[in-house]
C-alpha positions as protocol buffer text, in pm:
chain_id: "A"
residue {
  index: 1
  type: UNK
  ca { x: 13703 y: 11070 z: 6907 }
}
residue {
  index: 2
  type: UNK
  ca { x: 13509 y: 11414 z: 6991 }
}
residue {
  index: 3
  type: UNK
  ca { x: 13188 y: 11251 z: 6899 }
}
residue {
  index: 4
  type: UNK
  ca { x: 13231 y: 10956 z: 7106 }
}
residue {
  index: 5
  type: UNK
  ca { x: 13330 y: 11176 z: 7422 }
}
residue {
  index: 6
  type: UNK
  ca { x: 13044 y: 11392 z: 7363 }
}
residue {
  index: 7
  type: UNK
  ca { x: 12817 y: 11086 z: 7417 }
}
residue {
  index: 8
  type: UNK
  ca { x: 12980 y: 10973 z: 7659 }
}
residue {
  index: 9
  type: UNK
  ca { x: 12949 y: 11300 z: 7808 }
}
residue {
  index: 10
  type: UNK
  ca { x: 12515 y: 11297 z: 7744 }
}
residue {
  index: 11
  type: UNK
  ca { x: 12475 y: 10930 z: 7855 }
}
residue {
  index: 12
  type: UNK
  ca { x: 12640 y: 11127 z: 8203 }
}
residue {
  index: 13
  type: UNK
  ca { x: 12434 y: 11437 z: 8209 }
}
residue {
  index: 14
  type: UNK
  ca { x: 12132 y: 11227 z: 8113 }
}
residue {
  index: 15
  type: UNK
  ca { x: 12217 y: 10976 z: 8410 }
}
residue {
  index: 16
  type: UNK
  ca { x: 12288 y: 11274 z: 8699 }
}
residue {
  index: 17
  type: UNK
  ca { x: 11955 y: 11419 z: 8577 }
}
residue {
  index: 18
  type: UNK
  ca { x: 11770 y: 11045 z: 8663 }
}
residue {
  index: 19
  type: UNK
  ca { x: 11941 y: 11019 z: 8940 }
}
residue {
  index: 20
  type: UNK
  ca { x: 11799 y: 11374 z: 9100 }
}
residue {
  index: 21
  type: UNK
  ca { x: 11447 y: 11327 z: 8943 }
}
residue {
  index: 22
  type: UNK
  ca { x: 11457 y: 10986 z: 9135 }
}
residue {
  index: 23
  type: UNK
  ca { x: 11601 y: 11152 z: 9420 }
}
residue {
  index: 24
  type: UNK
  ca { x: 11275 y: 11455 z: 9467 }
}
residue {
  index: 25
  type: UNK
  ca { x: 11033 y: 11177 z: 9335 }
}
residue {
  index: 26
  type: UNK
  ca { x: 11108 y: 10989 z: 9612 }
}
residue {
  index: 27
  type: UNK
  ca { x: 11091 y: 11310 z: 9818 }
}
residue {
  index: 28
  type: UNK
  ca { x: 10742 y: 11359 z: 9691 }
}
residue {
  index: 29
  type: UNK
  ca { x: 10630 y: 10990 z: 9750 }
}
residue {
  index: 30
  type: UNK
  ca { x: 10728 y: 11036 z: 10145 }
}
residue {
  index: 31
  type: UNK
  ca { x: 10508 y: 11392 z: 10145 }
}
residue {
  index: 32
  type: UNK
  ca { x: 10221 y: 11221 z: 9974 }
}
residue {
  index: 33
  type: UNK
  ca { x: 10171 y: 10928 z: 10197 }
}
residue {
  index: 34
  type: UNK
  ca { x: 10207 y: 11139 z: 10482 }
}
residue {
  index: 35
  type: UNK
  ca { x: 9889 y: 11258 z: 10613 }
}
residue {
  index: 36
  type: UNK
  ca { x: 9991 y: 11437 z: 10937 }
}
residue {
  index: 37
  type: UNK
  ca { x: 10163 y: 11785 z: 10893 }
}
residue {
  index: 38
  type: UNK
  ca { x: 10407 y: 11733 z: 11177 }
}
residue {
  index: 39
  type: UNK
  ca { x: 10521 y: 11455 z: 10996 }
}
residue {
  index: 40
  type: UNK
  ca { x: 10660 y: 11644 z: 10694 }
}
residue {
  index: 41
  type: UNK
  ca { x: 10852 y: 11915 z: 10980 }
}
residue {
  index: 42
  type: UNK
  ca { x: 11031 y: 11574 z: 11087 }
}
residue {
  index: 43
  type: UNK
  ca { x: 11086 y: 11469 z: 10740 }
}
residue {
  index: 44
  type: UNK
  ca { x: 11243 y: 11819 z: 10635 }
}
residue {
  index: 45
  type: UNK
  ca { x: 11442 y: 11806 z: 10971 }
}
residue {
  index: 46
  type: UNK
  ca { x: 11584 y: 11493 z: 10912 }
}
residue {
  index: 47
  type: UNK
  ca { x: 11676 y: 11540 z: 10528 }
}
residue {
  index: 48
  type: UNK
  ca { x: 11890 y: 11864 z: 10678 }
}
residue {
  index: 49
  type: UNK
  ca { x: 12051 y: 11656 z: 10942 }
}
residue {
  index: 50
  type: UNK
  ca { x: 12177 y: 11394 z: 10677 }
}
residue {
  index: 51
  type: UNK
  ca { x: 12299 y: 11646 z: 10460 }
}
residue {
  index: 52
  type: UNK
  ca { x: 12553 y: 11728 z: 10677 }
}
residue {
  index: 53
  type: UNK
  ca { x: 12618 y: 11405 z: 10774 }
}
residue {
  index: 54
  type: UNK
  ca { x: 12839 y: 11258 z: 10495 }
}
residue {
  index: 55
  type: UNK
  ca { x: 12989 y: 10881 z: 10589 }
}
residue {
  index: 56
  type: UNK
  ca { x: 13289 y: 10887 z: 10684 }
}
residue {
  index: 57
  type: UNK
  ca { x: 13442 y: 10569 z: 10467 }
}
residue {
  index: 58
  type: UNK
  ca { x: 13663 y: 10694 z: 10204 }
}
residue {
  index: 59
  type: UNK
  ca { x: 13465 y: 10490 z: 9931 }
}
residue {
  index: 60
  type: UNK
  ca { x: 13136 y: 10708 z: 10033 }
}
residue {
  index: 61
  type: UNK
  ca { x: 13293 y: 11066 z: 10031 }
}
residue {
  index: 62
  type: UNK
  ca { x: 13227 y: 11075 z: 9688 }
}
residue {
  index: 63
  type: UNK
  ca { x: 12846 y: 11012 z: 9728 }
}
residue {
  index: 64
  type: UNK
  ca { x: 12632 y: 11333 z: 9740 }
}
residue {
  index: 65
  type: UNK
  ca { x: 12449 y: 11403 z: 10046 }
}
residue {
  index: 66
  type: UNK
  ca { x: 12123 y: 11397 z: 9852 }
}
residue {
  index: 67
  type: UNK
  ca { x: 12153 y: 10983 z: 9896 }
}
residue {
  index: 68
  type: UNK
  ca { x: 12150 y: 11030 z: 10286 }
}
residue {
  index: 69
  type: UNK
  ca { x: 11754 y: 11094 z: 10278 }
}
residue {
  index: 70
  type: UNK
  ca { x: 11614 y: 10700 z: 10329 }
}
residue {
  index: 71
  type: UNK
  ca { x: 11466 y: 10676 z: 10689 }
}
residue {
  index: 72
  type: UNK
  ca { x: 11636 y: 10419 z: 10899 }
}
residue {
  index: 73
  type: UNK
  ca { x: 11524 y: 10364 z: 11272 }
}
residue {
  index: 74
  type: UNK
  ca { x: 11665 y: 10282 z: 11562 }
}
residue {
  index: 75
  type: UNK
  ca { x: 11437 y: 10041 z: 11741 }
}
residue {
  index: 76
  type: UNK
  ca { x: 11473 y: 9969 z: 12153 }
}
residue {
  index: 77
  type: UNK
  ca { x: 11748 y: 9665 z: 12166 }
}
residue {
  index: 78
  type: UNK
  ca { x: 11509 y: 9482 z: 12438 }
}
residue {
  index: 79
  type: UNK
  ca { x: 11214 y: 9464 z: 12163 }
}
residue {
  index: 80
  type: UNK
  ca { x: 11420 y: 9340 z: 11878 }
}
residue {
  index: 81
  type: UNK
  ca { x: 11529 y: 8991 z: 11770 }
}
residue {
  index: 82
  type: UNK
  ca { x: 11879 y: 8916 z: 11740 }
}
residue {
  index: 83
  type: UNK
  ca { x: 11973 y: 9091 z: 11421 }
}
residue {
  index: 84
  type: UNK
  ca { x: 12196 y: 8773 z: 11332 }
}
residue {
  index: 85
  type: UNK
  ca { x: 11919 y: 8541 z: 11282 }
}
residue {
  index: 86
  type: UNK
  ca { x: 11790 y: 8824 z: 10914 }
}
residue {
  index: 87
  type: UNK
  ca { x: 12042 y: 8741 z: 10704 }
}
residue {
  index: 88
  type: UNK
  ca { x: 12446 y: 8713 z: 10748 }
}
residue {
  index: 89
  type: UNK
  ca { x: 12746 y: 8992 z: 10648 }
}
residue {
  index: 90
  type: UNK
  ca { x: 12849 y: 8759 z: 10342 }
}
residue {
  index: 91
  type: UNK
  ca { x: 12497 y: 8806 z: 10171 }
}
residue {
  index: 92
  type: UNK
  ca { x: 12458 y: 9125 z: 10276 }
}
residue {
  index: 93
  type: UNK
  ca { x: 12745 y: 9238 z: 10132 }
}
residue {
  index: 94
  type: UNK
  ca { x: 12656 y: 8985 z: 9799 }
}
residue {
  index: 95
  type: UNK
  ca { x: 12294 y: 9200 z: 9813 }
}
residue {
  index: 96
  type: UNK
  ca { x: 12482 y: 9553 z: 9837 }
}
residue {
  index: 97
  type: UNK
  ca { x: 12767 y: 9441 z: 9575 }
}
residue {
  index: 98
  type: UNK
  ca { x: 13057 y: 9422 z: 9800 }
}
residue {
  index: 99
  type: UNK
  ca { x: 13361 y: 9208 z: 9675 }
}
residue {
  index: 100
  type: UNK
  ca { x: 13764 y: 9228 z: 9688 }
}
residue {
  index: 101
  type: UNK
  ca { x: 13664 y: 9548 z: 9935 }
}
residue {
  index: 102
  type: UNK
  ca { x: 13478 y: 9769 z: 9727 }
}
residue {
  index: 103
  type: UNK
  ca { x: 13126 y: 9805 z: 9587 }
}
residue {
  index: 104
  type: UNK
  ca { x: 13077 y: 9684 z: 9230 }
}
residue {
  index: 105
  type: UNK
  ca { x: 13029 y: 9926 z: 8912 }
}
residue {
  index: 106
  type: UNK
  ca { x: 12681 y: 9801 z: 8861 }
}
residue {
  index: 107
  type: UNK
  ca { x: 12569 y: 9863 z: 9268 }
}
residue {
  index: 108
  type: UNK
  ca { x: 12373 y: 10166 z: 9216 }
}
residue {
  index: 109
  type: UNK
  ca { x: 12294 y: 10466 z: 9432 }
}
residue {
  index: 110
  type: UNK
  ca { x: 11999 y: 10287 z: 9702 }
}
residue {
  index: 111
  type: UNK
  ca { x: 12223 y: 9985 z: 9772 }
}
residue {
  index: 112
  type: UNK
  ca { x: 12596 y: 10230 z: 9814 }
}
residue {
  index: 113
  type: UNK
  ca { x: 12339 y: 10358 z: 10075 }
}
residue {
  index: 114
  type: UNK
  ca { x: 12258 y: 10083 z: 10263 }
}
residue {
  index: 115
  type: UNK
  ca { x: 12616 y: 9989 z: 10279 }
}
residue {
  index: 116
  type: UNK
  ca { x: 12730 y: 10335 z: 10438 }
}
residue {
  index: 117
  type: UNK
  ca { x: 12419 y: 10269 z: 10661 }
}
residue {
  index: 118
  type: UNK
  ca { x: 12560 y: 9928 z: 10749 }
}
residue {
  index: 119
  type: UNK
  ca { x: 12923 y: 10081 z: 10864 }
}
residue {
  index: 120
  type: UNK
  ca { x: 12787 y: 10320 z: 11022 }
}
residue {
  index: 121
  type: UNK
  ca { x: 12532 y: 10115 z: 11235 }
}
residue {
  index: 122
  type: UNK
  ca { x: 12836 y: 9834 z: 11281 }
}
residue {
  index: 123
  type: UNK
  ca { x: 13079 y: 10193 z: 11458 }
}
residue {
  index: 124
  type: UNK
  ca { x: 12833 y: 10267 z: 11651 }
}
residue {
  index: 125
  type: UNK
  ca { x: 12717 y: 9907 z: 11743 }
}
residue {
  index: 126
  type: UNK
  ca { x: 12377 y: 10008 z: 11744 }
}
residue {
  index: 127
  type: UNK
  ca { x: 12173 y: 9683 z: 11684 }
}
residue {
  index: 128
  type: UNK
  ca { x: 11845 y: 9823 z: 11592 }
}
residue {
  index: 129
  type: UNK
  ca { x: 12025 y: 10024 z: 11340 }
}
residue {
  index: 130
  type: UNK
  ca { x: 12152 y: 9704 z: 11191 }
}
residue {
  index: 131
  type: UNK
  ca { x: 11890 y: 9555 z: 11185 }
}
residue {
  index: 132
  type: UNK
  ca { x: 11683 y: 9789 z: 11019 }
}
residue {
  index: 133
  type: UNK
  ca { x: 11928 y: 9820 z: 10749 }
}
residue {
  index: 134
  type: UNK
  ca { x: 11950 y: 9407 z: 10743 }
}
residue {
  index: 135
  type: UNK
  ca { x: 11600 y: 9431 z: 10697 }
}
residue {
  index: 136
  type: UNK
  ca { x: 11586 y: 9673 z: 10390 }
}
residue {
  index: 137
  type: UNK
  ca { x: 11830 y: 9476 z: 10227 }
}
residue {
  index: 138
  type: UNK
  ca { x: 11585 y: 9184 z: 10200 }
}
residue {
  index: 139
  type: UNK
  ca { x: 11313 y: 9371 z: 10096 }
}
residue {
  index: 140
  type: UNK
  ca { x: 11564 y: 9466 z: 9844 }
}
residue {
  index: 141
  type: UNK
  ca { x: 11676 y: 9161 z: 9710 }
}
residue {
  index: 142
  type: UNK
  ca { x: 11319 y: 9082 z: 9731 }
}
residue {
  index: 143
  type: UNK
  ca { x: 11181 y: 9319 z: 9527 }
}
residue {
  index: 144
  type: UNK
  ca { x: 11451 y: 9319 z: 9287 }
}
residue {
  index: 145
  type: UNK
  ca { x: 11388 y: 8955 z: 9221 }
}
residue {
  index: 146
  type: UNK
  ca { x: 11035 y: 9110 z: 9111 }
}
residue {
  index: 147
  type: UNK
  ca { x: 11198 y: 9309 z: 8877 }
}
residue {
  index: 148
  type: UNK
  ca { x: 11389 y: 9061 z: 8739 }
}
residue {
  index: 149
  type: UNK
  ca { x: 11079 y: 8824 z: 8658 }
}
residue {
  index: 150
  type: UNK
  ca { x: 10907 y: 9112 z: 8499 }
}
residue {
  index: 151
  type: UNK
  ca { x: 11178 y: 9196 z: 8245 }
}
residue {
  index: 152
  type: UNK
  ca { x: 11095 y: 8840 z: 8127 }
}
residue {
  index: 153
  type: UNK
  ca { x: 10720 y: 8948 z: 8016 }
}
residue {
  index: 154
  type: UNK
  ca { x: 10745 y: 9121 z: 7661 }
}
residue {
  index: 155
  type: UNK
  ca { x: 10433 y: 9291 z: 7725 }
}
residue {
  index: 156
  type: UNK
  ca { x: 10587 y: 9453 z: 8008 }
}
residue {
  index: 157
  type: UNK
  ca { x: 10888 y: 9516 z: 7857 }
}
residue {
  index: 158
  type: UNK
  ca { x: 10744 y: 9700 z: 7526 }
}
residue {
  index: 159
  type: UNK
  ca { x: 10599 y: 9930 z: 7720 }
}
residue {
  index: 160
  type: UNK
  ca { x: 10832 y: 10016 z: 7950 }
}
residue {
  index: 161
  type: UNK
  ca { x: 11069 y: 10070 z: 7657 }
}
residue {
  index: 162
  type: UNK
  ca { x: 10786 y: 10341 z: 7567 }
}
residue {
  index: 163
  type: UNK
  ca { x: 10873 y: 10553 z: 7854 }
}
residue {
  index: 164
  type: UNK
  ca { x: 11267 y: 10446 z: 7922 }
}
residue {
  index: 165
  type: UNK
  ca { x: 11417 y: 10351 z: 7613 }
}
residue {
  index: 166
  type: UNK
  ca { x: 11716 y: 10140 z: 7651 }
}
residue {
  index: 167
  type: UNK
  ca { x: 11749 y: 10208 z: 8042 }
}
residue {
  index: 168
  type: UNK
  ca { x: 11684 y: 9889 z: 8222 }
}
residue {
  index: 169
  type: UNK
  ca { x: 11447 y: 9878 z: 8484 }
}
residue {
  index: 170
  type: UNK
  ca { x: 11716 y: 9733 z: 8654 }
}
residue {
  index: 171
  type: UNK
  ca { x: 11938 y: 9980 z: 8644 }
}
residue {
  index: 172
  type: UNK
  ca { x: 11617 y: 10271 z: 8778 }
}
residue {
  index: 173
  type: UNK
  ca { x: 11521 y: 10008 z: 9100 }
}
residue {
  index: 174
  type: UNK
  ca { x: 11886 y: 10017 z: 9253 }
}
residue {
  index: 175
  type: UNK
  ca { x: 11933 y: 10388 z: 9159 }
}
residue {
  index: 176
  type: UNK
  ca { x: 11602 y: 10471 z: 9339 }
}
residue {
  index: 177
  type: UNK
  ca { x: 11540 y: 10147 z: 9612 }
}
residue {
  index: 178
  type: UNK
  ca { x: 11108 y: 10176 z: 9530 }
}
residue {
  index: 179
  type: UNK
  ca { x: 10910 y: 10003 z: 9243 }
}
residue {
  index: 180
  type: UNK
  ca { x: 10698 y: 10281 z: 9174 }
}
residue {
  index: 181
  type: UNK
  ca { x: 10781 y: 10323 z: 8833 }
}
residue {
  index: 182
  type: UNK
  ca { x: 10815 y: 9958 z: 8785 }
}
residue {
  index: 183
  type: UNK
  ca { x: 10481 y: 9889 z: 8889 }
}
residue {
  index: 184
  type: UNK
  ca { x: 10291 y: 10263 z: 8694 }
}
residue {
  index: 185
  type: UNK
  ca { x: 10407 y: 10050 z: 8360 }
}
residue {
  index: 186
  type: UNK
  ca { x: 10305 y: 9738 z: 8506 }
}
residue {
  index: 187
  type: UNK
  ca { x: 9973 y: 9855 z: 8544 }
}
residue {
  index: 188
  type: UNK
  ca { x: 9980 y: 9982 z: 8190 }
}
residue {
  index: 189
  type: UNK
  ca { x: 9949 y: 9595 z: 8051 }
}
residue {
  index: 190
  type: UNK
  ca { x: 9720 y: 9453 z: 8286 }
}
């Protein structure tokens, strides 16, 4: 019983410790790609804001202000298309993992983000906002179609069990939202 709890207990530590590399690696990505030094002022000033700036949904009060760091904009409402015609609120929520009024146990961190940035955009009817966040959610599903397919290659799939182990590559796309690691092992076999 003590042996099984202390797994339990590792598999935990292991997965908080993912979840923050994933968190500073993505951190890193958005400094790297930037190649104007205001730009990284705005990107500090912005990671401060959202860390105060918990949602305010009961089912998100549990999620640590580290996941409010994903840039969403807020585009003039005269230069957008109607954020309808993207995609609707039932696949949206079937993207995000939404059902009987919760998020499922296998939604991970990127996609309990884009659902508190959905609410949030829906209070404050703010249409860019939704549709910026209606928009992320495709390239979601999108790219975690990708993913998907590639688990099917065995090439791919030995070598990312090099790095990973066991730990889908699944389960590291909706923790972090970006393919990057997907596609460093992907690389590897071509």
């Amino acid at each position: 019983m003590a042996k099984k709890k202390a797994v339990k207990t590792l598999q935990q530590n292991i997965e908080e410790s993912l979840n923050e590399i994933n968190i500073v690696e993505n951190y890193i990505s958005n400094i790297l790609t930037d190649d104007n030094f205001n730009r990284l002022n705005v990107l500090q000033n912005t990671n401060n804001v959202n860390s105060k700036n918990l949602f305010k949904e009961p089912i998100f009060q549990a999620v640590s202000a580290t996941n409010q760091n994903i840039e969403f904009i807020s585009v003039d409402i005269n230069s957008l298309e109607p954020y309808k015609n993207l995609i609707s609120e039932k696949e949206f929520y079937k993207i995000v993992g939404f059902r009987n009024n919760k998020l499922s146990s296998r939604s991970g961190q990127y996609q309990e983000s884009l659902f508190g940035h959905y609410l949030d955009a829906k209070e404050n009817q703010d249409l860019g906002y939704i549709s910026d966040v209606l928009n992320k959610a495709i390239v979601f599903q999108n790219n975690l179609n990708y993913v998907k397919s590639l688990m099917k290659n065995k090439g791919f799939m030995k070598e990312w069990r090099k790095d990973f182990g066991s730990l889908s590559p699944v389960v590291i796309f909706k923790q972090s939202g970006n393919l990057r690691k997907i596609n460093i092992v992907k690389e590897r076999i071509i």
